[in-house]
N, C-alpha and C positions, 0 to 999 in steps of 0.2 A: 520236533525233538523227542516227542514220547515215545514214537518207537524207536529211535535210536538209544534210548537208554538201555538196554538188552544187549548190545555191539559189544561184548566185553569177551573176552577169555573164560572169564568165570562162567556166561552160557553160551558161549559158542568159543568149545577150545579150539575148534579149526581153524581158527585166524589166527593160529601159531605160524598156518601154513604163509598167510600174509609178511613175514618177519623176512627184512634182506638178513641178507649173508653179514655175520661178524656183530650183528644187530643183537642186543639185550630186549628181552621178552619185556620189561619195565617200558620202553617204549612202544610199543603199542597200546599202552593203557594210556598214554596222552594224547595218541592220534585224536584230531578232531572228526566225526563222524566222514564230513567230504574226504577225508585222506585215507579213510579205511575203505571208504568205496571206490577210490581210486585205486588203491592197493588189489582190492578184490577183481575192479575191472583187468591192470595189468598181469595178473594172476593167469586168469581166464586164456590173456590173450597168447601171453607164452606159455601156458602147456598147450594150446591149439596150435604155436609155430608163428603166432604173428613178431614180427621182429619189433613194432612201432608201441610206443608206450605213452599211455595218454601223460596228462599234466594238470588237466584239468576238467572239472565238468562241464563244459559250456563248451568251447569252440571245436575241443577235441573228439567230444562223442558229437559232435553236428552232422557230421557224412552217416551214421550208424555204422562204420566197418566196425567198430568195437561191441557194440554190440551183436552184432554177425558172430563174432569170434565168439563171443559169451554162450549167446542161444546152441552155437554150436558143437561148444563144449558142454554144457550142464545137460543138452539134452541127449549124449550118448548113453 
């Protein structure tokens, strides 16, 4: 949990980019860390073009395509 204290907007305003559509910026300051990494994975996966959006961290990133999609978006 100690490095997820840092997850916030205040040092990393780029998970504004995380926020759906219609969404208030106040909710992402309640996301619990799992749901802001989740966020960030389906983030990843649709600007690389993947259509599929996890749900969770366990069964969903098991195959790794989600992370395929990540590695091969942050490392452009």
């Amino acid at each position: 949990m100690y490095m997820f204290r840092k997850i916030s907007l205040r040092y990393v305003p780029e998970m504004i980019l995380l926020k759906k559509e219609g969404e208030e910026d106040q909710v992402l300051y309640k996301l619990r860390p799992e749901e802001i990494l989740i966020r960030w994975f389906n983030y990843h996966m649709r600007i690389n073009g993947e259509k599929r959006e996890i749900k969770n961290m366990g069964p969903d990133l098991s195959d790794a395509v989600a992370y395929g999609h990540v590695f091969s978006h942050i490392s452009k």
